[in-house]
Every structure is written in structure tokens, then in C-alpha cells.
C-alpha positions as a Markdown table, in Angstrom:
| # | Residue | x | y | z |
|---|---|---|---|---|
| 1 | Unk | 6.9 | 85.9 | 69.0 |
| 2 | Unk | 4.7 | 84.1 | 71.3 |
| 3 | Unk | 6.1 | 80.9 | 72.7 |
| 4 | Unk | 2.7 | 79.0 | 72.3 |
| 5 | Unk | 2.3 | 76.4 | 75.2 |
| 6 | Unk | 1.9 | 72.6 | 73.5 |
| 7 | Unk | -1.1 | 70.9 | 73.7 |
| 8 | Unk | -1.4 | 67.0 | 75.2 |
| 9 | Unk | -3.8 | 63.7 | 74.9 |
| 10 | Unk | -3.2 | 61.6 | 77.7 |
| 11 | Unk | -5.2 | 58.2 | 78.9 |
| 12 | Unk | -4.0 | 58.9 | 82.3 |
| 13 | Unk | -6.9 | 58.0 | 84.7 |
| 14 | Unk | -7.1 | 61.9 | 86.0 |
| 15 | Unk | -6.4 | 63.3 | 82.8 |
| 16 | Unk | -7.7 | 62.6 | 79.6 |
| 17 | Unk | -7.9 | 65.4 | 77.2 |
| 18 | Unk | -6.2 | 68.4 | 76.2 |
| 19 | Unk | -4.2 | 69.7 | 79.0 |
| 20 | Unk | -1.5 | 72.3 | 80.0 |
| 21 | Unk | 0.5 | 73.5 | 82.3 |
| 22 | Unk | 0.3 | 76.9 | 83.3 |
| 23 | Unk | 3.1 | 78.0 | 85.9 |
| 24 | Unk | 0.5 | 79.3 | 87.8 |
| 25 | Unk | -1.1 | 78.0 | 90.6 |
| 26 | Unk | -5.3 | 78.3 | 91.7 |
| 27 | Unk | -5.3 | 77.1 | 95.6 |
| 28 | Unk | -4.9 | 73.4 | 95.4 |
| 29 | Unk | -6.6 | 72.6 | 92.7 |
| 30 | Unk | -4.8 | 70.3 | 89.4 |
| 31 | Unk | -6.8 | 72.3 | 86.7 |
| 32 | Unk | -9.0 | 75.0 | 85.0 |
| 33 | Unk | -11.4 | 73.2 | 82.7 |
| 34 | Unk | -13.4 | 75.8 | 80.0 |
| 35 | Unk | -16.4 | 75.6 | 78.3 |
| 36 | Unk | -17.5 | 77.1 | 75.1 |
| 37 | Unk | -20.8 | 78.8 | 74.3 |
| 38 | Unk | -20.8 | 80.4 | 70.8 |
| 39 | Unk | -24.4 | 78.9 | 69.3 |
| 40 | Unk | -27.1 | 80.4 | 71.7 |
| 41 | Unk | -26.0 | 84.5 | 72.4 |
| 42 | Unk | -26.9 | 86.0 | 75.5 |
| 43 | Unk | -25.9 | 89.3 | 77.5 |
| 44 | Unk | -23.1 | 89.4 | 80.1 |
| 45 | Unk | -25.2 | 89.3 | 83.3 |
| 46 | Unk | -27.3 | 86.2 | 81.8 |
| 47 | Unk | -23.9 | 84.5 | 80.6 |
| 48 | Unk | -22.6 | 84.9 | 84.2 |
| 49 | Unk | -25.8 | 83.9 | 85.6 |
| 50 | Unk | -25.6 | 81.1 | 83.0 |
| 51 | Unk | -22.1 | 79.7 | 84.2 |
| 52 | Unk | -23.4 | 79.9 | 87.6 |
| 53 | Unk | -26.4 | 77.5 | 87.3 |
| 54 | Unk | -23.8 | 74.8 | 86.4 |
| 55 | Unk | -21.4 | 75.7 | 89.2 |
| 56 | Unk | -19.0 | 77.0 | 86.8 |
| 57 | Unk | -17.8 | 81.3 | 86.6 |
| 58 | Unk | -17.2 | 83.4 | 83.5 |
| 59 | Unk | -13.2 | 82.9 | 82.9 |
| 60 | Unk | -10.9 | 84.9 | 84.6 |
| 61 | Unk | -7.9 | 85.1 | 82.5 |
| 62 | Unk | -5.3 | 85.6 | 85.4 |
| 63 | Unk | -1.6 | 84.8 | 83.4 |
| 64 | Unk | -0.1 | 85.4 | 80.2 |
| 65 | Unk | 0.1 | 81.5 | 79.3 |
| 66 | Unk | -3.6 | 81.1 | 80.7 |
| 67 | Unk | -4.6 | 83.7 | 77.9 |
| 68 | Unk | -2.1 | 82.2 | 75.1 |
| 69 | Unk | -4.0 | 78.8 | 76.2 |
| 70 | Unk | -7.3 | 80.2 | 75.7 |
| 71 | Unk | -6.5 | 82.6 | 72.1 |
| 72 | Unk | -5.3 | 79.0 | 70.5 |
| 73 | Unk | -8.6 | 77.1 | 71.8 |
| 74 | Unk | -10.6 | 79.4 | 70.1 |
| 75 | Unk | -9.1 | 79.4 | 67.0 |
| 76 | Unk | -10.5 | 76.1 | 66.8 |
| 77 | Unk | -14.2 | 77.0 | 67.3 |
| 78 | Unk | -15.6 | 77.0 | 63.4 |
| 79 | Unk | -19.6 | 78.2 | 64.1 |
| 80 | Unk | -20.6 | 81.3 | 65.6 |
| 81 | Unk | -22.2 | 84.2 | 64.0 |
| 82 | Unk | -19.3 | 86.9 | 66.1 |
| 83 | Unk | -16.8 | 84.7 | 67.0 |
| 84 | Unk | -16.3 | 86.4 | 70.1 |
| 85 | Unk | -16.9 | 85.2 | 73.7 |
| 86 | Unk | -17.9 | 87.2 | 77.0 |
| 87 | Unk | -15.3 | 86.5 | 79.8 |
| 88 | Unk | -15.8 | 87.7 | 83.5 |
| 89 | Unk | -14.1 | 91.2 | 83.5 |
| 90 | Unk | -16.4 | 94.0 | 84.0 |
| 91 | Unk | -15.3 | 98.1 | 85.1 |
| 92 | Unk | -15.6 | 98.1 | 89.4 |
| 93 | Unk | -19.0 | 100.6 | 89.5 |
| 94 | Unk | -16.8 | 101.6 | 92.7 |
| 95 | Unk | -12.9 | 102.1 | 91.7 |
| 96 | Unk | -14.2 | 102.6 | 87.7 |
| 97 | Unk | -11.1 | 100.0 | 87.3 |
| 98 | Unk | -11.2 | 96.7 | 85.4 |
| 99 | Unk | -11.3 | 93.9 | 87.3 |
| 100 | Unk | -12.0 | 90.3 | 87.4 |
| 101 | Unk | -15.2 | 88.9 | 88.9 |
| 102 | Unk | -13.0 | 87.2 | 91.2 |
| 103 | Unk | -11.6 | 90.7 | 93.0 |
| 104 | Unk | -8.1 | 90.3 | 91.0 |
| 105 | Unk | -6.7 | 93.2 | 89.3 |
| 106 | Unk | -6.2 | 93.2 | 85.5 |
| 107 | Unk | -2.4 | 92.8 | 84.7 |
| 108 | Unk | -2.7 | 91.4 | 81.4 |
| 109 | Unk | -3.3 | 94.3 | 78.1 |
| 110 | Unk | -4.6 | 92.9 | 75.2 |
| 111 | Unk | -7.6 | 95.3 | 74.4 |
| 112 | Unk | -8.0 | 96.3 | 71.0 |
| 113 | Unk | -7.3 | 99.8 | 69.8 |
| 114 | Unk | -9.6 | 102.8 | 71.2 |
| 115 | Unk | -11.1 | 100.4 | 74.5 |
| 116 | Unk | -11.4 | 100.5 | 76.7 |
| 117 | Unk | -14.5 | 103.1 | 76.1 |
| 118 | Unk | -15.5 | 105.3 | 79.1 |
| 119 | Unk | -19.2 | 104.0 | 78.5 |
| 120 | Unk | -18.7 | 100.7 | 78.6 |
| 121 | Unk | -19.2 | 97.8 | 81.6 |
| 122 | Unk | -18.4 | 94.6 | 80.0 |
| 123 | Unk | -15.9 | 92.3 | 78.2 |
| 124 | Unk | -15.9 | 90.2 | 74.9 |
| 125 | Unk | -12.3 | 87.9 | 73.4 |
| 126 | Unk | -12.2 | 87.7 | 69.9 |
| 127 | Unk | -11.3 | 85.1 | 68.2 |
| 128 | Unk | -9.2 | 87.5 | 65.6 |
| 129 | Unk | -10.1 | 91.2 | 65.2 |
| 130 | Unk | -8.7 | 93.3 | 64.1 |
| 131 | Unk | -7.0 | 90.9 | 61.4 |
| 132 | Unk | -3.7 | 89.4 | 63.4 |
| 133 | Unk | -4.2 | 90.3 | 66.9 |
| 134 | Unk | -5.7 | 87.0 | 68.3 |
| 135 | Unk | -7.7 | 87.3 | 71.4 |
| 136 | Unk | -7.8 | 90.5 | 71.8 |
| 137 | Unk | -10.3 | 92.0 | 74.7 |
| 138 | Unk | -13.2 | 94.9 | 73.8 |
| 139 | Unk | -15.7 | 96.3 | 76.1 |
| 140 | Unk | -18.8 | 96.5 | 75.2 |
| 141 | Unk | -22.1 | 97.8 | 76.9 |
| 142 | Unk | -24.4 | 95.6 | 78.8 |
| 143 | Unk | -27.3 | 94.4 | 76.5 |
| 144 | Unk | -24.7 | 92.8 | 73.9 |
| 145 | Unk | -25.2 | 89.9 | 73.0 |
| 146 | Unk | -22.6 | 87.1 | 72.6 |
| 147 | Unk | -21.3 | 83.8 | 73.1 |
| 148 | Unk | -19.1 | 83.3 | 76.5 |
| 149 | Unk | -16.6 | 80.9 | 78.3 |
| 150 | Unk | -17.3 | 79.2 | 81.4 |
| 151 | Unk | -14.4 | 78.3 | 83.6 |
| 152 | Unk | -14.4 | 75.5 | 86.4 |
| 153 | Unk | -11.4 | 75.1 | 88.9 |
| 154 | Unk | -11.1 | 71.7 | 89.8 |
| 155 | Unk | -9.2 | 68.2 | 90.5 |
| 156 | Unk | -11.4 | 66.5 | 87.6 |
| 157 | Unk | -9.2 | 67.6 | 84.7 |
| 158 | Unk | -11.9 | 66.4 | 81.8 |
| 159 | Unk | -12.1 | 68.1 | 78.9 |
| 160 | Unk | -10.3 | 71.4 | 77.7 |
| 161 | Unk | -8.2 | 72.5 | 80.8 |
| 162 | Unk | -5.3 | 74.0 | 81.6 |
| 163 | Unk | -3.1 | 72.3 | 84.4 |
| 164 | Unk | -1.6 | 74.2 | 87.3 |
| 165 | Unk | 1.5 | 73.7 | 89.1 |
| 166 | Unk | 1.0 | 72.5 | 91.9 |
| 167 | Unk | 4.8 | 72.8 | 93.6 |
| 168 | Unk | 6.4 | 76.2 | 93.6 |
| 169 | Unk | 10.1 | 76.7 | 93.2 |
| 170 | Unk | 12.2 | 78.0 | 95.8 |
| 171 | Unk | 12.4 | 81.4 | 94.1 |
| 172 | Unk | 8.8 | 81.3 | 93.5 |
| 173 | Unk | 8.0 | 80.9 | 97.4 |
| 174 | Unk | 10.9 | 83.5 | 98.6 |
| 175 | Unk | 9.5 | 85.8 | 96.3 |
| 176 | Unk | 6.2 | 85.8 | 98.0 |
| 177 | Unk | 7.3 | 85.4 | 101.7 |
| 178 | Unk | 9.5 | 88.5 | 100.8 |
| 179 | Unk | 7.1 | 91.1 | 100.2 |
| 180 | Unk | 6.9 | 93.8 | 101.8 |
| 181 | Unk | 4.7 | 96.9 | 102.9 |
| 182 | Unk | 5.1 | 100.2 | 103.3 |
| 183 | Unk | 4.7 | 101.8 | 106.5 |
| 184 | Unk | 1.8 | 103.8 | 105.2 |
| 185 | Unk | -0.4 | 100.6 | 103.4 |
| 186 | Unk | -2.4 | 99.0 | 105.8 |
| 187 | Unk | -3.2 | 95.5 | 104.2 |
| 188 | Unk | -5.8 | 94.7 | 106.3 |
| 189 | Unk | -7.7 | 98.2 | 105.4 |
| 190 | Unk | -7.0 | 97.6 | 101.6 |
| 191 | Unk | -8.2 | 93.6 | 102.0 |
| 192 | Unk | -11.5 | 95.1 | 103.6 |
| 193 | Unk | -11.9 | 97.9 | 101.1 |
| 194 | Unk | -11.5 | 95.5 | 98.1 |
| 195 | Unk | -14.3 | 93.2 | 99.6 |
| 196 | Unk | -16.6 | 96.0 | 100.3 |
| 197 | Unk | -15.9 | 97.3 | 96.4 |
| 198 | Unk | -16.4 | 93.9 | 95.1 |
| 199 | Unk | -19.7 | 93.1 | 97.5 |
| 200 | Unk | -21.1 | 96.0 | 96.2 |
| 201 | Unk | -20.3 | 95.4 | 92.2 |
| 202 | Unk | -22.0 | 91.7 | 92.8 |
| 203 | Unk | -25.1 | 93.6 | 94.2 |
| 204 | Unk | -25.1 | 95.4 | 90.7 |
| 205 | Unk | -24.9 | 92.3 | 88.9 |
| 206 | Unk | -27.2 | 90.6 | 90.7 |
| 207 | Unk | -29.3 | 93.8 | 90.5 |
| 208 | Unk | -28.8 | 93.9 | 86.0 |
| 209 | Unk | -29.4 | 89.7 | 86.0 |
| 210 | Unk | -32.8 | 89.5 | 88.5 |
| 211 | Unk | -33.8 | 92.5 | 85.5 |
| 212 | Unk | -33.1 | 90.7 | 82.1 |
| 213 | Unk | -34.6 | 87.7 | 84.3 |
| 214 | Unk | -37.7 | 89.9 | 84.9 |
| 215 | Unk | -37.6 | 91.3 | 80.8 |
| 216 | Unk | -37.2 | 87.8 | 79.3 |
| 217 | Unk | -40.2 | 86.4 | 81.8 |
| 218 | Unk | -42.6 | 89.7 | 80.6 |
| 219 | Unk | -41.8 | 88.7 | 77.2 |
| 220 | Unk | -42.9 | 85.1 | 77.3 |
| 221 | Unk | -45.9 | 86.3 | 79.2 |
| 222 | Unk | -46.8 | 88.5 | 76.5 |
| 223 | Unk | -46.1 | 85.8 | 73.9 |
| 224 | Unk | -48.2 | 83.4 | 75.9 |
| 225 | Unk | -50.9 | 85.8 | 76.0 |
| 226 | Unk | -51.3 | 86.7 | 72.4 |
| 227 | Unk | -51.2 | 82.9 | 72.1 |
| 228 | Unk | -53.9 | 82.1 | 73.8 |
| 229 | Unk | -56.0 | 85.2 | 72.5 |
| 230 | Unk | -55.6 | 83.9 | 69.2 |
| 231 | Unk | -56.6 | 80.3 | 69.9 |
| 232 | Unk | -59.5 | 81.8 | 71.1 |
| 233 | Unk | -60.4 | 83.9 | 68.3 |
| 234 | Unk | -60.4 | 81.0 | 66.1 |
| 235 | Unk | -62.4 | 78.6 | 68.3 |
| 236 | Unk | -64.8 | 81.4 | 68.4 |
| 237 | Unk | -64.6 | 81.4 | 64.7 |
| 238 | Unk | -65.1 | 77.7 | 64.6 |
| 239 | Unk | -68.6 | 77.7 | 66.8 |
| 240 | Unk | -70.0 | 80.7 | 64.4 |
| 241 | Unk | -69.4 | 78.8 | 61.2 |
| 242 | Unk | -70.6 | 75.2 | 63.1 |
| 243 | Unk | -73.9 | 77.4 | 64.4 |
| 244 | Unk | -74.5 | 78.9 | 61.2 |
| 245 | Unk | -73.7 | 75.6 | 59.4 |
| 246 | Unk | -76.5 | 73.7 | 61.2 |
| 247 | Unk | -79.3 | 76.3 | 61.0 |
């Protein structure tokens, strides 16, 4: 039995909507706020790119209670043809491993039965499917098309967000001061190697979005063109029947 975090209205000047808190922390900032896209579908690359051009990512589900937060806020979304959203985890081109657009590993399972598929780069949450497993995670191939979730990290906790903690216990702090390494990892060489895997998988993407970008331009070319042959064709049209009129 999930224990489903509660959600709170508050008037305080910083926060003023639906908020959480999550037991986990993002740097410094109070809050992740989200954004919901389920009337206009779009691809994965173009839904990335789409966050992006309003300074927000595709949501990287990083904690159980993040993903509990998220699986009730769509429960509450009525329209959308799918109901299900595109979040940022995509399969590393370089390590063939699932991983979040922000270099962190997955840790969290909630894919649906037979998924991951070998074929598949992408990632879509359901709102419920199949019947009784909320939120669950598929992976889908790059030209679906679907709804998606922007997420924001931020102070300015407006709106649906989910709010960190911002002081760790002691526990919390020993527990990370503690770690240690074996004498064979060298964390320096595996920091390096992560950022050359991840550089390279954003060269991908950036490779897939500048190409739908390229498509979807072509298209409305073509469409402009046809257009405009048209309008000719009648005016054309127009100046026979007007010649032929006055003769």
C-alpha cells in the first residue's frame, strides 16, 4: 500500500498552490514545479526541445515520493486522447542503459510488463495502463507522439510543485560523507566517462530534434506551395472567364 504524500493550499507569499515535500533535496533549490501538456501531441525530441524553449526540462523522476507525487497529479488530468505523458528518460546510445536526461541513473522500476523493448529509445507515464498499475513507464520508439511533463527546479514554488528539503538529518549527511570506494574505482575516471557518455547522447538528440525541425519546416513549405499554386490557378481562372466575358 502506497503511503500517498498529502497534498497542501497555502497563501504563504512563496507558496501558493499545491505543494509537497519530498525528502529529497535538488541543490538549493525550495521546489520542482511541473507542467502538463496532454492537448497538442508531439515526439520526444520536440517535447524536450519544447520544455527547453521555456527554460524548463522533460521531468526527471529521481525518488519514489517524487513519482507517487506525480502518478496522483495525473489522475487528475480529464482530456487527452492517450492519457500518457513523455518524461526525460531515454536508453544511453553509449552504455544501452536507461538514464535520465540529467546523467542520473534509473533506480526507480515501474515499467509495465514486457518493456523495456530492445528497440526502443524513449519513455511515456501512463496515467493507468494496464488497469491498476498507475504511472507506470513504457518505451516507445522515437516518432510517437504524445503529451509530456515539463519540470522547472526553482525558488518560485507557483503552481503544481513538489517541495524539497532543504536541511538534511544527521544520518542523512553521515551517510553521504561515509561512502566509500574501492581501491579499483577511480571516481574521477567514472565522473569523466559519464560526461563523455552523456555529451555524446545530447549530440544525438540534438542530432533527432534539428531533423523533425528540418521535416516539420519541409512540410509547411510544401503546404505553402500547393497554396499558393492553387491561388494561382484560380486567379488565372478568374482573368479567362473576365476576358472571355468582355469580348
Amino acid at each position: 500500500m502506497l503511503n500517498n504524500p498529502v497534498q497542501t493550499t497555502t497563501t504563504s507569499p512563496m507558496v501558493n498552490a499545491s505543494t509537497i515535500s519530498s525528502g529529497a533535496s535538488r541543490g538549493d533549490k525550495r521546489c520542482s514545479c511541473y507542467t502538463f501538456e496532454n492537448d497538442v501531441l508531439m515526439s520526444w525530441p520536440i517535447a524536450m526541445a519544447s520544455c527547453k524553449l521555456i527554460s524548463k526540462e522533460l521531468v526527471v523522476i529521481e525518488t519514489e515520493r517524487e513519482w507517487k507525487f506525480l502518478t496522483m497529479e495525473i489522475q487528475t488530468r480529464k482530456r487527452g486522447k492517450y492519457n500518457e505523458w513523455h518524461i526525460g528518460l531515454y536508453k544511453s546510445l553509449i552504455t544501452g542503459k536507461w538514464t535520465w536526461i540529467s546523467g542520473k541513473a534509473l533506480t526507480i522500476d515501474k515499467w509495465q510488463d514486457n518493456t523495456p523493448n530492445d528497440n526502443d529509445s524513449y519513455t511515456l507515464m501512463a496515467k493507468q495502463r494496464p488497469p491498476g498499475f498507475k504511472g507506470s513507464f513504457k518505451s516507445i520508439i522515437g516518432n510517437t507522439s504524445r503529451g509530456w511533463i515539463c519540470e522547472e527546479i526553482t525558488d518560485n514554488c507557483q503552481g503544481v510543485c513538489l517541495r524539497h528539503d532543504l536541511i538534511q538529518s544527521p544520518k542523512a549527511i553521515a551517510s553521504t560523507t561515509q561512502r566509500t570506494v574501492s581501491p579499483t574505482q577511480d571516481p574521477a575516471r567514472d565522473l569523466e566517462g559519464g560526461k563523455q557518455a552523456y555529451n555524446k547522447d545530447n549530440c544525438s538528440s540534438v542530432v533527432i530534434i534539428l531533423a523533425s525541425l528540418v521535416a516539420v519546416l519541409s512540410a509547411a513549405l510544401l503546404i505553402l506551395g500547393v497554396c499558393f499554386l492553387s491561388w494561382r490557378k484560380k486567379q488565372r481562372k478568374g482573368n479567362l472567364v473576365s476576358y472571355l466575358y468582355n469580348m
